[in-house]
C-alpha atoms as one frame of an Amber mdcrd trajectory, in Angstrom:
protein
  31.916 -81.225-155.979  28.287 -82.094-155.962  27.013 -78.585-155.949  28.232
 -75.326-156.755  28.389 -74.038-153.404  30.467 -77.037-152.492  33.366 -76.851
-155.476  33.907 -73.408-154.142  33.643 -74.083-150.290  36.018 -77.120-150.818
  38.436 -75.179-153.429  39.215 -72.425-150.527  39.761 -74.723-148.053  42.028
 -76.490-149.837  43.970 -73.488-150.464  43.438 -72.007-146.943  46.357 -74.037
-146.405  48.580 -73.237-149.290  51.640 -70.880-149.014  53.453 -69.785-152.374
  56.408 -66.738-150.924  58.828 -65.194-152.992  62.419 -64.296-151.949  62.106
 -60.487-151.186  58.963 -60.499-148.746  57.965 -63.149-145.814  55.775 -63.163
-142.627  58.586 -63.505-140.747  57.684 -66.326-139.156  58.685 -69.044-141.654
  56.992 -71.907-143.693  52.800 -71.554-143.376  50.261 -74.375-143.548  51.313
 -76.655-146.518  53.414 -74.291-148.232  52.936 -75.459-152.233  51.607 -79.109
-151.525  47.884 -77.891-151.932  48.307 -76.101-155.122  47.924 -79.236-157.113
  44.935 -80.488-155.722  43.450 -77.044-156.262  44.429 -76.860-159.599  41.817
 -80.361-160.150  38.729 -77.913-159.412  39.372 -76.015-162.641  37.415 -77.201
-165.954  39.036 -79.236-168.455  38.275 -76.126-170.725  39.914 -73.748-168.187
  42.829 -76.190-167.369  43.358 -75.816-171.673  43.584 -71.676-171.218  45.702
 -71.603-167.771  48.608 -74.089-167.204  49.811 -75.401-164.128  52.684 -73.113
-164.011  50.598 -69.711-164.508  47.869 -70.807-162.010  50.786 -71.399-159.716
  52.655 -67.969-160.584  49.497 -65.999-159.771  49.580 -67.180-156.009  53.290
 -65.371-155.592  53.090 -63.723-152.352  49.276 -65.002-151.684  50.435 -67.218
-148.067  46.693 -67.381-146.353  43.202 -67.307-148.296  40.265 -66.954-146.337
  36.616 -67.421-148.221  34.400 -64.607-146.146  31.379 -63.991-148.574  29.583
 -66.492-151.239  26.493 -65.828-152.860  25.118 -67.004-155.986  24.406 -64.295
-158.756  21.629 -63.753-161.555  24.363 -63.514-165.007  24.153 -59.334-165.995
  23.752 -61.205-169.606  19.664 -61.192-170.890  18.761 -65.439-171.322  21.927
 -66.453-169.981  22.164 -69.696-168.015  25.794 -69.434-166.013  26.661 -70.504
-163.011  27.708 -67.246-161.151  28.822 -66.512-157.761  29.769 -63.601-155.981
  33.362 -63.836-153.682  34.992 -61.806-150.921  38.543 -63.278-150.079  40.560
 -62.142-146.983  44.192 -62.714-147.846  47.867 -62.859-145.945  50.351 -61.546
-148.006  53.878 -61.187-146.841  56.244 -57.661-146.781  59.591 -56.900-146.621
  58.894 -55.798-143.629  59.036 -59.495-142.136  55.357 -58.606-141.100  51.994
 -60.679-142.651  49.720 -57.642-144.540  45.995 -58.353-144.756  44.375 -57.548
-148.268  40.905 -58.160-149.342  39.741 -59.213-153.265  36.367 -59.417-154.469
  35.148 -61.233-157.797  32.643 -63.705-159.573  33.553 -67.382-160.197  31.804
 -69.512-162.557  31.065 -72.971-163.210  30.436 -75.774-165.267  28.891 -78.944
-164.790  31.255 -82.139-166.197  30.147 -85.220-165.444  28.861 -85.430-161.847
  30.586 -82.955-160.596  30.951 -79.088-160.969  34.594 -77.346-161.753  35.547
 -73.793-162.015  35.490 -72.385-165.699  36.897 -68.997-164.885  37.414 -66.649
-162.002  37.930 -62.597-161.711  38.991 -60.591-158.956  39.773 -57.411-157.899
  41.348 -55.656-155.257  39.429 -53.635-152.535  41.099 -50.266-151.942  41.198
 -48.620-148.376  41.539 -45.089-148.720  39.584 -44.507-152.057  36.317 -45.468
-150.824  36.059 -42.706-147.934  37.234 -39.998-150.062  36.320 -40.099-153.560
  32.902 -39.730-155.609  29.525 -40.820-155.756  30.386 -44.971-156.999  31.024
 -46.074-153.397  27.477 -45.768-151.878  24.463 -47.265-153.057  22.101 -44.281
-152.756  24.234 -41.962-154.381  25.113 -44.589-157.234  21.618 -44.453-157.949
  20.796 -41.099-157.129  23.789 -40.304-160.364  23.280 -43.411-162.852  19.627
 -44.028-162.223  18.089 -40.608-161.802  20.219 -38.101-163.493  21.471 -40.326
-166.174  18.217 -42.293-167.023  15.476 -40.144-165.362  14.076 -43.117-164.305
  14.035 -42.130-160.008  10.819 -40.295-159.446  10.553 -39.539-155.907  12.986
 -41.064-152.759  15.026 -43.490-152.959  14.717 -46.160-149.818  17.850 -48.042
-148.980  17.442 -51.122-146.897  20.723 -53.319-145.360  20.677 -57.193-144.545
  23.914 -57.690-143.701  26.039 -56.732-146.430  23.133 -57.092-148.604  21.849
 -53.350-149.387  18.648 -52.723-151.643  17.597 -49.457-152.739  14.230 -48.947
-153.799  12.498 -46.545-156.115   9.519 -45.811-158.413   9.763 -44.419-162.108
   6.761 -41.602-163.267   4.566 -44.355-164.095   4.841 -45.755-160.521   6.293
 -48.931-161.365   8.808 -50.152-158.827  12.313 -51.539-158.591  15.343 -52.427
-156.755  19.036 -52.577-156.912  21.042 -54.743-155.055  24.346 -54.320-153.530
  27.133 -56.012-151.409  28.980 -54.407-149.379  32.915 -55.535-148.942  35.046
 -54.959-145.942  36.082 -51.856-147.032  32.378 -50.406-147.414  32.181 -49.881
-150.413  29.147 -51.067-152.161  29.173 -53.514-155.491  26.658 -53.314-157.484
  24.847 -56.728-158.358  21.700 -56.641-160.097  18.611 -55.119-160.914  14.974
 -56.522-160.080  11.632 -54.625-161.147   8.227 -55.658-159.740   6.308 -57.045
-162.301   2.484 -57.252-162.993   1.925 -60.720-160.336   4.161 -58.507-157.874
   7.040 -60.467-157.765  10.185 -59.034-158.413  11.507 -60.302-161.441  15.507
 -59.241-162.920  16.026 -57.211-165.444  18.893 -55.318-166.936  19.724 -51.640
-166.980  23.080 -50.112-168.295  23.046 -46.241-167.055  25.941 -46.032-168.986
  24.213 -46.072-172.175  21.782 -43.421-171.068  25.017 -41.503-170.159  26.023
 -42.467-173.889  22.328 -40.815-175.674  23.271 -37.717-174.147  26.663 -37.445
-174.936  25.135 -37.684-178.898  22.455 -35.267-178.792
């Protein structure tokens, strides 16, 4: 736990080998890794503060059915909040979960984790995730791709886009470029999960030294100063 990247890199494998099943749905092939054992242990990476909010017994509950975690993206995260100083990372989680089928179903979660600093070593203050949907992604709206995202939220809703809009990939790291009328330029980055779809993550703007420096635009409230006029 002397970094960060380390409380989280040592949390997951912990509870890589941690099973919690419930009654009505298995693998159908029995008992997996350590079954509960590694649940306690896990629990000692939370924060005092967090351990006050979220007992024992609820952290354990919300692993019902969870029989296999694997940690497949980390990346640390500027805070969306102006002058803020968390600890913020960026997770992708591949995940066993059992059926009543007797067959293992693979499900993938993506979320931010954040962390405090007590003592020596760092502990998890709070965690969010959400589930990555399958068939939504191919076959509904604008929100899944990055160009598009900003072609809507960017362009029409702020009229800040003057001209194209250049996307760039690194992996699952996507970028999308693009000037306003007064030729200033920016990016937006994205990650992309397993199912394609692409997360928004932060916004950067080059400033006067040209180095790109974050900021912090909300399209939705551009969507909101139309709605009132």
């Amino acid at each position: 736990m002397k970094s960060p990247e380390d409380t989280i890199i040592n949390y997951f494998s912990v509870l890589r080998e941690a099973a919690n099943p419930t009654e009505d749905t298995n693998t159908g092939c029995g008992s997996l890794g350590d079954t509960k054992g590694p649940y306690p242990v896990a629990y000692n990476f939370l924060s005092s503060s967090y351990k006050l909010k979220y007992s024992y017994n609820e952290y354990l509950k919300s692993f019902e059915n969870k029989l296999h975690i694997n940690l497949i993206k980390l990346n640390k995260v500027d805070s969306e909040e102006e002058e803020s100083s968390e600890l913020k990372y960026f997770v992708e989680l591949e995940v066993i979960e059992g059926s009543k089928e007797k067959l293992g179903l693979f499900a993938y979660y993506y979320g931010y984790i954040y962390l405090e600093k007590e003592g020596h070593t760092y502990k998890i203050k709070d965690m969010e995730y959400l589930g990555e949907n399958y068939l939504c992604a191919p076959y509904h709206g604008w929100k899944y791709d990055a160009k598009s995202f900003i072609e809507i939220e960017y362009r029409d809703w702020c009229s800040l886009v003057d001209g194209n809009i250049e996307i760039t990939q690194d992996g699952y790291k996507k970028k999308a470029y693009f000037k306003d009328k007064n030729k200033n330029e920016y990016y937006v980055l994205f990650y992309q999960l397993t199912n394609g779809v692409d997360i928004k993550i932060a916004d950067y703007k080059n400033n006067k030294n040209n180095k790109w420096e974050l900021i912090h635009i909300y399209p939705e409230k551009c969507l909101d100063k139309k709605k009132n006029r």
